[in-house]
KOLKOL-501726 format. One record per residue (C-alpha): residue number from 1; x, y, z. Coordinates in steps of 0.2 Angstrom, whole numbers. Layout:
N
seq->NUM | east->X | north->Y | up->Z .
...
This chain:
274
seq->1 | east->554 | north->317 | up->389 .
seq->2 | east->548 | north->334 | up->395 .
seq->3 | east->556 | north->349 | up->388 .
seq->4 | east->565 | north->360 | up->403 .
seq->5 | east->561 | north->373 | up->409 .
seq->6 | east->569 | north->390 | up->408 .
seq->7 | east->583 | north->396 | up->421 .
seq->8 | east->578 | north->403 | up->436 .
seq->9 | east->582 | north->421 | up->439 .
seq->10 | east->579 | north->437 | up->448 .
seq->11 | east->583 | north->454 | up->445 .
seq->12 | east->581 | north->465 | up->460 .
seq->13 | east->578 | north->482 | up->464 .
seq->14 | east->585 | north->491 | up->481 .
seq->15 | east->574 | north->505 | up->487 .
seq->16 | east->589 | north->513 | up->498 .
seq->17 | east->605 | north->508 | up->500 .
seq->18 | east->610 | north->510 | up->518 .
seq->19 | east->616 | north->499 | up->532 .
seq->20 | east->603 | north->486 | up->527 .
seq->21 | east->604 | north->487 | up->508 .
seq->22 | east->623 | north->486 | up->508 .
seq->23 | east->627 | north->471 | up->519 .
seq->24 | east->613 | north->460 | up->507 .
seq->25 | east->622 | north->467 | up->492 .
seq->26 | east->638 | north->461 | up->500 .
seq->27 | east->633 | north->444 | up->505 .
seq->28 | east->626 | north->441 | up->489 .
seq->29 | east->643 | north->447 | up->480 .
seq->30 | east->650 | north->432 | up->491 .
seq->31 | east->639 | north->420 | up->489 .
seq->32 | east->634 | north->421 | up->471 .
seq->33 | east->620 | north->417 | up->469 .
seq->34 | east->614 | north->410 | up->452 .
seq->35 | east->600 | north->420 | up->439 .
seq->36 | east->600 | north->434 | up->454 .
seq->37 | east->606 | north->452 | up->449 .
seq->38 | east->606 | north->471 | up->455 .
seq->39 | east->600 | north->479 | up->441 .
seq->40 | east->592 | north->495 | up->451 .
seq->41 | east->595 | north->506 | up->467 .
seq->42 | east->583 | north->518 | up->470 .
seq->43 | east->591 | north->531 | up->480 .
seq->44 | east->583 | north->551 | up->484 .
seq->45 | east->601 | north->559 | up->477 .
seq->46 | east->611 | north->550 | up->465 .
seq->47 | east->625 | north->562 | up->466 .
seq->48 | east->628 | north->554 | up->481 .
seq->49 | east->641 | north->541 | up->483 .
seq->50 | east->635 | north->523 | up->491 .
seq->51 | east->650 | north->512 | up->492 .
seq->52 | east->647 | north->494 | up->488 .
seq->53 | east->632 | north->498 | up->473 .
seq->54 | east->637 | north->484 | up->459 .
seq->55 | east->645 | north->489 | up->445 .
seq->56 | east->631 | north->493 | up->430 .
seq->57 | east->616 | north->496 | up->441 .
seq->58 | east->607 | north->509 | up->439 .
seq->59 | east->602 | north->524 | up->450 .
seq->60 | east->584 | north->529 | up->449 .
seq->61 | east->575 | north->543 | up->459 .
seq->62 | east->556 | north->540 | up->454 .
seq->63 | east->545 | north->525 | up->454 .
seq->64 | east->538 | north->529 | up->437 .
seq->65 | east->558 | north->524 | up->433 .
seq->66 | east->553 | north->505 | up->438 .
seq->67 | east->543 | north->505 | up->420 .
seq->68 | east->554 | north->495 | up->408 .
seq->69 | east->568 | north->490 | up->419 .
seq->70 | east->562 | north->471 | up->420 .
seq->71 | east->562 | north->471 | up->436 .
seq->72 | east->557 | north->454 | up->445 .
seq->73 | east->559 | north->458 | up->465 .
seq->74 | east->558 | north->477 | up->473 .
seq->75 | east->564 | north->475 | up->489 .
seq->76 | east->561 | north->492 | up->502 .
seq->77 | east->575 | north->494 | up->516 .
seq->78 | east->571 | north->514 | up->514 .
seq->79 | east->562 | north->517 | up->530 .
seq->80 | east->544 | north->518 | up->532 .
seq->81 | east->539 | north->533 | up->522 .
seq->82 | east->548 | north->525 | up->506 .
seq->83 | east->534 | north->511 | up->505 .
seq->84 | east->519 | north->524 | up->501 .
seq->85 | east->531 | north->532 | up->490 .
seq->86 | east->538 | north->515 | up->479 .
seq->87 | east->522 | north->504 | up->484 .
seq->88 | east->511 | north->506 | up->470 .
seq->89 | east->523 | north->506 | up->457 .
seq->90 | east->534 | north->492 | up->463 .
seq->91 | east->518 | north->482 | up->464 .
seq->92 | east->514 | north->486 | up->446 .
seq->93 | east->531 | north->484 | up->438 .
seq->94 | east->537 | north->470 | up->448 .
seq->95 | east->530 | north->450 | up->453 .
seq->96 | east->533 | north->454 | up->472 .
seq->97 | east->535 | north->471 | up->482 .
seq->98 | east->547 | north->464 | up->499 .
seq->99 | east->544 | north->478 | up->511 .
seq->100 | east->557 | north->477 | up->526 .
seq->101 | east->547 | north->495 | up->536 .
seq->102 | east->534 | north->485 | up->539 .
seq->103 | east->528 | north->496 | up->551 .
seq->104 | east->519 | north->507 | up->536 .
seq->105 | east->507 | north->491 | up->537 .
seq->106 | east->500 | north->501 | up->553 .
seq->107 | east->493 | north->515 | up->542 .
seq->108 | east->477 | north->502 | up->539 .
seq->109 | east->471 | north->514 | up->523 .
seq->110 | east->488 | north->514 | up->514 .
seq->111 | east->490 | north->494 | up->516 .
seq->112 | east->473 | north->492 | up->510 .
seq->113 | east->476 | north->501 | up->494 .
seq->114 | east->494 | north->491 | up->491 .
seq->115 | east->483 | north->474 | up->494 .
seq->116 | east->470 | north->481 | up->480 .
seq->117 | east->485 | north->486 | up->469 .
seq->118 | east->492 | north->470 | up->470 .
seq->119 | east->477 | north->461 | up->469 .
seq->120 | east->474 | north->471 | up->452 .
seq->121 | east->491 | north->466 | up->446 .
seq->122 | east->494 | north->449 | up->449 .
seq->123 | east->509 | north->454 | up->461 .
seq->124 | east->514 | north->452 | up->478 .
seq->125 | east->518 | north->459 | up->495 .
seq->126 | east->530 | north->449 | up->503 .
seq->127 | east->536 | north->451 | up->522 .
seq->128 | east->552 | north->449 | up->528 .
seq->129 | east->553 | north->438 | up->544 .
seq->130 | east->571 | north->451 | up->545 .
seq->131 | east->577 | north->450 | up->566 .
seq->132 | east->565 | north->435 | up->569 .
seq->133 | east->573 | north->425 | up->558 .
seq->134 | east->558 | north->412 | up->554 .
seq->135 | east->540 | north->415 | up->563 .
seq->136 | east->534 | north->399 | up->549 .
seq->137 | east->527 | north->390 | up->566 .
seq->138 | east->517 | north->406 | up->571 .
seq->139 | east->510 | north->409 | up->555 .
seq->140 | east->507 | north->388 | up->554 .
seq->141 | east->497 | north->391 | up->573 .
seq->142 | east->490 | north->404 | up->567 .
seq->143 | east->477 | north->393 | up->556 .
seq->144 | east->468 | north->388 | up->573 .
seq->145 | east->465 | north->400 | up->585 .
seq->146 | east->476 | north->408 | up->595 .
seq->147 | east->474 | north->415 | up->613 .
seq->148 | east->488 | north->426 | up->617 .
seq->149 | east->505 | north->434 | up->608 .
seq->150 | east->518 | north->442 | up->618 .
seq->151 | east->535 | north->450 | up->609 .
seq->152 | east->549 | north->456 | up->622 .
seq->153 | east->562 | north->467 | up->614 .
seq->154 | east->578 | north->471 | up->625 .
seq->155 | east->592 | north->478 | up->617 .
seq->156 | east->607 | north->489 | up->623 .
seq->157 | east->604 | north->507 | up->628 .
seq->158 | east->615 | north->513 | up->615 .
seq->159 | east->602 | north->505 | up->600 .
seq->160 | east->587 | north->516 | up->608 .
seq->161 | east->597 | north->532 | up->608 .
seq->162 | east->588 | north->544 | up->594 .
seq->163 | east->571 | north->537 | up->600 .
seq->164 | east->555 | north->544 | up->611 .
seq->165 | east->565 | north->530 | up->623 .
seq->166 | east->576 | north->542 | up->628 .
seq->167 | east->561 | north->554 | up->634 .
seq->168 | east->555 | north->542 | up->646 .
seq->169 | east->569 | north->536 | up->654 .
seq->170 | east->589 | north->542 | up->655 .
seq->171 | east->597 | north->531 | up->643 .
seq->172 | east->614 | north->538 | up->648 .
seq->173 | east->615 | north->534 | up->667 .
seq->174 | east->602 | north->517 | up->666 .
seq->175 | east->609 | north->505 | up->680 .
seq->176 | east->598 | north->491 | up->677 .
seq->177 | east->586 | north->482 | up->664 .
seq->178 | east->571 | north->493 | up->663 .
seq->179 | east->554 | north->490 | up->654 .
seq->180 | east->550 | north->506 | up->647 .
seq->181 | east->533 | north->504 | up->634 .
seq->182 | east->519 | north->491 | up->634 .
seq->183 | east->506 | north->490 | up->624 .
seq->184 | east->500 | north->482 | up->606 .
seq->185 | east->511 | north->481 | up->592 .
seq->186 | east->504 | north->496 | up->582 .
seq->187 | east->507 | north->506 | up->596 .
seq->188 | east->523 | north->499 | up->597 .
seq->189 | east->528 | north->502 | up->578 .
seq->190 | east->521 | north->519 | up->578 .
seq->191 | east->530 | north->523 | up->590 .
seq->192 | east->545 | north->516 | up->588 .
seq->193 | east->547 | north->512 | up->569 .
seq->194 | east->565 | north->509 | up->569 .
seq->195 | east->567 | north->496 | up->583 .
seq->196 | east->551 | north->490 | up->584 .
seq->197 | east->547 | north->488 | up->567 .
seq->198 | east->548 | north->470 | up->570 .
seq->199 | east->533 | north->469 | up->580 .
seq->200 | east->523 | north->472 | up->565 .
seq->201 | east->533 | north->455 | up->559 .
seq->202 | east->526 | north->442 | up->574 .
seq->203 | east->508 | north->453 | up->572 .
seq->204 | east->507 | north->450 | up->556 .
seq->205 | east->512 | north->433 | up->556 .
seq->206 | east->500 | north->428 | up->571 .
seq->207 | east->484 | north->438 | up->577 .
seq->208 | east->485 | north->455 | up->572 .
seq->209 | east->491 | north->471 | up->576 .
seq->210 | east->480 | north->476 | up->589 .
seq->211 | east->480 | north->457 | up->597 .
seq->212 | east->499 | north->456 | up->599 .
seq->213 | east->508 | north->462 | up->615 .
seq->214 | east->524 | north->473 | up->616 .
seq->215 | east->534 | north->475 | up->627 .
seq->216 | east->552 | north->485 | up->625 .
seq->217 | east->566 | north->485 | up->638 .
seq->218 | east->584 | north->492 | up->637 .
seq->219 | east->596 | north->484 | up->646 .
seq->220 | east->612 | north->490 | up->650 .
seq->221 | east->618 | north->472 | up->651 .
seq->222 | east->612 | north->467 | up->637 .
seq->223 | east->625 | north->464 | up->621 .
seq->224 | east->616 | north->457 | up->607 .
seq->225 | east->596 | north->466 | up->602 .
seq->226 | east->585 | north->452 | up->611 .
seq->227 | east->564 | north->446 | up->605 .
seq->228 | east->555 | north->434 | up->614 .
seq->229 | east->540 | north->429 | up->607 .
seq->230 | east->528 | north->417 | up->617 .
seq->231 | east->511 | north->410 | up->610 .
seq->232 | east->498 | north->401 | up->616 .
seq->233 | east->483 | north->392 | up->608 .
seq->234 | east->474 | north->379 | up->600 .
seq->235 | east->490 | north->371 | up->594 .
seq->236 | east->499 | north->371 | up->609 .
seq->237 | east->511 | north->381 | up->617 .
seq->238 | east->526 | north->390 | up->605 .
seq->239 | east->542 | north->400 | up->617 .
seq->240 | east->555 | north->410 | up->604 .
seq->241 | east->570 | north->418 | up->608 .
seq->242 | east->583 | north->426 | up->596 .
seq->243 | east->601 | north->435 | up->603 .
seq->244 | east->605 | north->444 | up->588 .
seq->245 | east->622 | north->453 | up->582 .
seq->246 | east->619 | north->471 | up->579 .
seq->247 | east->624 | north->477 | up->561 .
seq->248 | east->642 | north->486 | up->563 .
seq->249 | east->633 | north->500 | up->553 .
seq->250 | east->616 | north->502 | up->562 .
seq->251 | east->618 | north->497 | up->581 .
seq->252 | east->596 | north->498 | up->577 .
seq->253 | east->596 | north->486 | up->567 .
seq->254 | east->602 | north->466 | up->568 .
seq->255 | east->612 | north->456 | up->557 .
seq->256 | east->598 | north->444 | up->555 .
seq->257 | east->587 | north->455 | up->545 .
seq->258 | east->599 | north->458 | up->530 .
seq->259 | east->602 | north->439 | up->533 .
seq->260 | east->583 | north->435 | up->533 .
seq->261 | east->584 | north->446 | up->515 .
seq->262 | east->598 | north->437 | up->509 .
seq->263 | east->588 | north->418 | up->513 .
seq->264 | east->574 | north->426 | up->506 .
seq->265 | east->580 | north->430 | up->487 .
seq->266 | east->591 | north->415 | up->486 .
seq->267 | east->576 | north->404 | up->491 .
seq->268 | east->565 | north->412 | up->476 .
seq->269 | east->577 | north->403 | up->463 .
seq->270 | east->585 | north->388 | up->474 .
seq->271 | east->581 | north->372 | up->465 .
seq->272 | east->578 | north->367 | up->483 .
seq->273 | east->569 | north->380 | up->495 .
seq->274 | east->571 | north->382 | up->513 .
């Protein structure tokens, strides 16, 4: 008879603890999952109050502070400069570095040094599939070739207030469904790395940054934030399409990426993965 193995278990680390952070560390208060703790939270002022920060983790402010806090998982919802800030360290202290801004991975020098950094480690950088909910059919495509990737996002003209959106067309009075930017997904995620932040997700997961399409549309009609992905290659023909709630907290942002977060860290020590 072969001897058992140990428990499975993971103790996370938040860099940030905003809308994002806050509704996973919720839902895993709920849900309970077994072996997983908070022991972390890297915040900019401690001094701060964040509400719903479990009770006996501890509030760090530098990266060099990962360094003997046994920390399994660091998982970025900080905004994009926070992953050149925690990268290297959170590659070197931790088995996996989940970065939620992934549109930091558009600056091609600073994901190049975090992919050698990790290389050197032995650690990981793991991407989020956050408001797509699962692009595991892309990525499977994208081991033949692929011809063409196109990613809609529509949302409500309220979620691109606060954005170079609002420069190009007059988010206030819009009537009617209006395409405002096309172009690749860097462009896209560098120029909007709040709400299309999830372009880089579909890029990454197919044929690149420069390859995929974006479009971005705000629609006054529109009551969820809407993508559309559409693929076509070697493997066939692939047609997505997610209507996501917006978080109560962060009209920017969908339900479905601190849901994707929360399927992500309970899969990592589920007896059966999903």
């Amino acid at each position: 008879m072969s001897a058992s193995r140990p428990r499975r278990r993971l103790r996370l680390c938040f860099v940030g603890w905003g809308a994002i952070a806050s509704r996973v560390g919720e839902l895993l208060a709920e849900r309970q999952p077994a072996g997983v703790e908070i022991v972390a939270v890297a915040v900019r002022d401690p001094e701060i109050g964040r509400p719903g920060i479990p009770e006996g983790a501890r509030l760090i402010t530098r990266p060099n502070e990962l360094a003997g806090l046994d920390i399994d998982m660091v998982i970025e919802v900080a905004g994009r400069p926070a992953v050149a800030i925690w990268g290297e360290a959170a590659l070197r202290h931790a088995a996996s570095f989940v970065v939620s801004s992934v549109s930091a991975f558009t600056d091609e020098s600073m994901l190049g040094l975090l992919l050698a950094v990790a290389d050197e480690a032995g650690s990981r950088i793991v991407v989020p599939s956050g408001a797509l909910g699962d692009l595991g059919a892309l990525a499977a495509a994208s081991v033949l070739p692929i011809d063409e990737v196109r990613h809609t996002i529509v949302k409500p003209p309220l979620a691109w207030q606060g954005t170079r959106a609002a420069e190009m067309i007059d988010l206030d009075r819009l009537a009617r469904r209006t395409e405002f930017f096309a172009g690749t997904a860097r462009q896209a995620a560098d120029a909007f790395p709040q709400n299309a932040n999830v372009a880089v997700i579909s890029a990454l997961s197919g044929i690149g940054l420069d390859r995929t399409r974006v479009v971005l549309v705000a629609d006054p009609a529109a009551v969820r934030n809407i993508h559309e992905v559409s693929a076509i290659g070697a493997f066939g023909k692939l047609d997505l399409r997610l209507q996501n709630e917006a978080l109560k907290t962060n009209p920017k942002s969908s339900e479905m990426t601190a849901l994707s977060l929360v399927r992500l860290i309970e899969n990592a020590v589920a007896p059966l993965v999903r």
